[in-house]
C-alpha positions as CSV (number, residue, x, y, z in Angstrom):
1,X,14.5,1.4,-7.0
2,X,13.4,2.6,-4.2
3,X,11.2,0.5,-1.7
4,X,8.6,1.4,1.8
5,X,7.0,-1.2,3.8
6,X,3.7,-0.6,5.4
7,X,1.7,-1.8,8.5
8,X,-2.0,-2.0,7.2
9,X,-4.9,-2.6,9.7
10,X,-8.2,-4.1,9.5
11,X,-7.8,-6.2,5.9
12,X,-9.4,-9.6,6.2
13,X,-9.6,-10.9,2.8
14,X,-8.1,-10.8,-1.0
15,X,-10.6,-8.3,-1.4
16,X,-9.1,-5.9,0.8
17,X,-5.8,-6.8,-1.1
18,X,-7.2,-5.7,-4.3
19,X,-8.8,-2.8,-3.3
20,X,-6.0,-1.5,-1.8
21,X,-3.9,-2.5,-4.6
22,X,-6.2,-0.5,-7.1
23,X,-5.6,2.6,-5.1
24,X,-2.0,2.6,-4.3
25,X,-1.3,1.5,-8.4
26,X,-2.9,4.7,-9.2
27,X,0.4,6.6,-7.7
28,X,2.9,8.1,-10.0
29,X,6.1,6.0,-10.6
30,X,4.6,2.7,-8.8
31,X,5.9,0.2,-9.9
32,X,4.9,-3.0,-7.8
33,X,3.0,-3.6,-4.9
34,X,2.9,-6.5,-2.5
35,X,0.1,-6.5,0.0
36,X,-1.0,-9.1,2.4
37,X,-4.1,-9.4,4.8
38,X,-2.4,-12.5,6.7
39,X,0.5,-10.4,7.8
40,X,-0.9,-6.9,7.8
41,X,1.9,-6.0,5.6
42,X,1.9,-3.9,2.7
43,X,5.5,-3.0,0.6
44,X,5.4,-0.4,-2.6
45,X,8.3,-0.6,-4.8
46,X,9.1,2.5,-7.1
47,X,11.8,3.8,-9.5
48,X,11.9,7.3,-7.3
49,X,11.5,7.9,-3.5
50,X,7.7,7.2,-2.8
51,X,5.8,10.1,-1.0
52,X,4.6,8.1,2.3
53,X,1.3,10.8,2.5
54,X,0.5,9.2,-0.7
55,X,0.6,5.7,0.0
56,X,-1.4,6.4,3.4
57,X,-3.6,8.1,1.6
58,X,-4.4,5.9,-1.0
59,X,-4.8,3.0,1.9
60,X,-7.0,5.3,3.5
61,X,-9.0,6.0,0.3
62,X,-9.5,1.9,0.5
63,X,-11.1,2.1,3.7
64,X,-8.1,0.9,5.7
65,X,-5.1,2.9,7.7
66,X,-1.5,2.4,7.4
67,X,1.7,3.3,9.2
68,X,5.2,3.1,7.9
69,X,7.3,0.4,9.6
């Protein structure tokens, strides 16, 4: 399994959690997804390498930006 970990800016709330759960769920081969607006952190577990330009585009798709950390 293959995991990334994610530095996520401007969530505030579980809302922000869930939406940007929704979006990065909706990748190919995800198959969990931790996300937290008290630490900023977001980590996407797979059972293949994850394509990053996905994930940051699927937090961007939120209304949020990522980096990798």
């Amino acid at each position: 399994m293959a995991t990334n970990e994610y530095q996520v800016t401007g969530m505030t709330c579980g809302h922000c959690e869930m939406s940007i759960r929704e979006e990065v769920s909706q990748i190919p081969g995800v198959e969990d997804i931790q996300v937290s607006a008290q630490t900023g952190k977001l980590v996407v577990s797979s059972d293949a390498a994850i394509d990053d330009a996905a994930v940051l585009a699927a937090v961007d798709e939120a209304g949020y930006s990522a980096v990798r950390s």
